[in-house]
C-alpha positions in Angstrom: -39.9 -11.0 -40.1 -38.0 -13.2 -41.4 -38.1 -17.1 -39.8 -34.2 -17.1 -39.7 -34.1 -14.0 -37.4 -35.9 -15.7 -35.1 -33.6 -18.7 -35.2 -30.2 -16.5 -34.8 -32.0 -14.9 -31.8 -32.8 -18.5 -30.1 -29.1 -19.3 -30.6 -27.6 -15.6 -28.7 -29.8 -15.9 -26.0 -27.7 -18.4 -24.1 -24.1 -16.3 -25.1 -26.0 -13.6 -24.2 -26.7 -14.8 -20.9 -23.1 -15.6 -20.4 -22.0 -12.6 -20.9 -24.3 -11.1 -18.5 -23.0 -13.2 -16.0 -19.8 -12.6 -16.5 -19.7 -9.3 -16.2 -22.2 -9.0 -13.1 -19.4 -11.1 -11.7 -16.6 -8.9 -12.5 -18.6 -6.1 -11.5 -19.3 -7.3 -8.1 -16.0 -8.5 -7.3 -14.6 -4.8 -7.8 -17.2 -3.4 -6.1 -16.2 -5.7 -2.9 -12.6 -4.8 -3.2 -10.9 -2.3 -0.6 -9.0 0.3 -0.8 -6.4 2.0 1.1 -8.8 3.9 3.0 -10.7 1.2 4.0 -7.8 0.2 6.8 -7.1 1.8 10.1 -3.5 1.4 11.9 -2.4 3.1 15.5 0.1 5.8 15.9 3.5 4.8 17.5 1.9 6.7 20.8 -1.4 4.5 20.4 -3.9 6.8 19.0 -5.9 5.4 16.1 -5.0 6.6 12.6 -7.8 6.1 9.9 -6.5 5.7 6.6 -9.4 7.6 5.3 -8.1 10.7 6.2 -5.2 11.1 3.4 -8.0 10.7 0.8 -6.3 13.0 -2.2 -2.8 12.8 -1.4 0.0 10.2 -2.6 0.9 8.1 0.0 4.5 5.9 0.2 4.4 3.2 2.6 6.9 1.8 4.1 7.7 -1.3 6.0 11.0 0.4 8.5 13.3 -1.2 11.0 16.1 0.3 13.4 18.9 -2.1 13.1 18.8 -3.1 9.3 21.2 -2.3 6.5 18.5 -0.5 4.5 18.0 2.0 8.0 20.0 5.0 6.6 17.1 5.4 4.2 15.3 6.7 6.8 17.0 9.9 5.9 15.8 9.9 2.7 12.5 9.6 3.6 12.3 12.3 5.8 14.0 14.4 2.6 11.1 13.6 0.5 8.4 13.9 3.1 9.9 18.0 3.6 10.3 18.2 0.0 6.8 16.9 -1.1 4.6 16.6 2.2 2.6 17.0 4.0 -0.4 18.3 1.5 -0.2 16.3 -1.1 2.3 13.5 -0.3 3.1 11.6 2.8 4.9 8.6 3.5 3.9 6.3 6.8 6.2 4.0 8.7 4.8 1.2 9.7 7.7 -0.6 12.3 8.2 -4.4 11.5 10.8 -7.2 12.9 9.8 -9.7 10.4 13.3 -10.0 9.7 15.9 -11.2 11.6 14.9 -9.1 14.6 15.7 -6.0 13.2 13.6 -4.1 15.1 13.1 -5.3 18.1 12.3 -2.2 20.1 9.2 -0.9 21.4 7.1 1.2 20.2 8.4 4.1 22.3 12.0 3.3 21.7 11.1 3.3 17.9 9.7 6.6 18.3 12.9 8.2 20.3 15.6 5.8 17.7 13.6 7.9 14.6 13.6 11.6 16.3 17.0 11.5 17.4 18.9 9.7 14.6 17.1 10.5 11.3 14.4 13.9 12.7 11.4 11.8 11.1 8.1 13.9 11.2 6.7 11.2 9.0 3.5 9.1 10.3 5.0 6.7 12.2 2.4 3.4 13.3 3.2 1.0 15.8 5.2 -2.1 15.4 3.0 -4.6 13.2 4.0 -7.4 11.2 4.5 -7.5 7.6 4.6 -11.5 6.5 3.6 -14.8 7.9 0.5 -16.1 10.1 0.0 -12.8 11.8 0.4 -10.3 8.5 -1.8 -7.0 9.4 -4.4 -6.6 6.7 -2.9 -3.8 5.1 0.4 -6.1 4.2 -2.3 -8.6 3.1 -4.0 -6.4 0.5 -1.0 -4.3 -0.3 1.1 -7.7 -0.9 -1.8 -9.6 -3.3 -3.2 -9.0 -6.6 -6.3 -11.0 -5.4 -6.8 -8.1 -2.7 -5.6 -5.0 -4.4 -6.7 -5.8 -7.6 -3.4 -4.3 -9.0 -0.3 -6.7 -8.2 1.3 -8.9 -6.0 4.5 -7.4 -4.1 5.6 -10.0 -1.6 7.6 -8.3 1.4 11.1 -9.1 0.4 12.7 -7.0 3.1 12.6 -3.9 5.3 12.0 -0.9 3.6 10.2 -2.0 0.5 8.1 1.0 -0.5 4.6 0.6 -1.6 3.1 3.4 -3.8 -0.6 4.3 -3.4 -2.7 7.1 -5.5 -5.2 9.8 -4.7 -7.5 7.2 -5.2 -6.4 4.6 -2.6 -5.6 2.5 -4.9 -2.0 0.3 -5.4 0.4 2.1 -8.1 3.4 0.1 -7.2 6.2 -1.0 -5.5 9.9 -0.5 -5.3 12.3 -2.9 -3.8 14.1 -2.8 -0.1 17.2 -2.0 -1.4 16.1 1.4 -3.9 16.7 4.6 -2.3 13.7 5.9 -1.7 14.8 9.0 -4.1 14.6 6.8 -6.9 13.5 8.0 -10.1 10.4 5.8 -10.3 9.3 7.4 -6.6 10.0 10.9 -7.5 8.4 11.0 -11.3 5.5 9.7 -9.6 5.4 11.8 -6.7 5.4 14.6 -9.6 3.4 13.3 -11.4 5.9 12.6 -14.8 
């Protein structure tokens, strides 16, 4: 061989090397993200719901409240959920009063508020919170890029809408204040 083979080879080991450790890196910081299903809520009557179990459907989360200005859209979820659900899509109400008290209720008055006004037969978990100190772990990783790996969806309001795929993973999210019918929710639901 050549003696300026051998040179070129001494100088790409160290890139080499770099590179390797790069990508080992990458690699095992994907590998230790979650997904979806690795989070576990409670029903509004207290039974534990693993997340787990809606592997291979579309899933639209939803941060709710009774006494908002966004709470009509309630009906519009239930719409989708009879139109779409419950095989392959279903939407889960997760109960908040991150803002301004808007749902203030308990978890039993929640439940009665959604039956009788709006007929939800939508998941519906208990009361959690959405923002601040006490975020559940699901806002967390649903909210940050560094947790989802996809992008980072601060709660702005009730009823922001958080898309996830057959995967678990985060497609995206649509603001408080879009109908829940929204083009951007329904193409994805079907898949356009």
């Amino acid at each position: 061989m050549h003696p300026d083979l051998f040179q070129n080879i001494n100088i790409m080991k160290p890139f080499v090397f770099l590179i390797s450790l790069i990508l080992m890196t990458i690699t095992g910081n994907t590998q230790d993200r979650k997904s979806f299903y690795d989070f576990k809520a409670t029903t509004l009557e207290g039974q534990p719901f693993d997340l787990s179990t809606l592997k291979g459907k579309k899933v639209l989360v939803v941060n709710v409240a009774s006494r908002c200005g966004n709470t009509p859209q309630y009906a519009q979820l239930e719409e989708l959920y009879k139109e779409y659900g419950p095989d392959k899509f279903v939407i889960i109400g997760f109960p908040a009063n991150n803002f301004l008290h808007q749902e203030p209720g308990t978890n039993a008055e929640i439940r009665n508020f959604c039956t009788t006004n709006y007929g939800v037969t939508f998941p519906m978990m208990s009361k959690i919170s959405v923002k601040g100190k006490d975020m559940d772990p699901l806002y967390k990783w649903l909210t940050s890029k560094e947790e989802n790996g996809v992008i980072d969806a601060p709660i702005k309001w009730n009823f922001q809408k958080f898309m996830i795929s057959e995967n678990g993973t985060i497609v995206g999210s649509v603001a408080p204040g879009d109908s829940p019918k929204t083009d951007k929710i329904v193409n994805w639901i079907e898949g356009k």
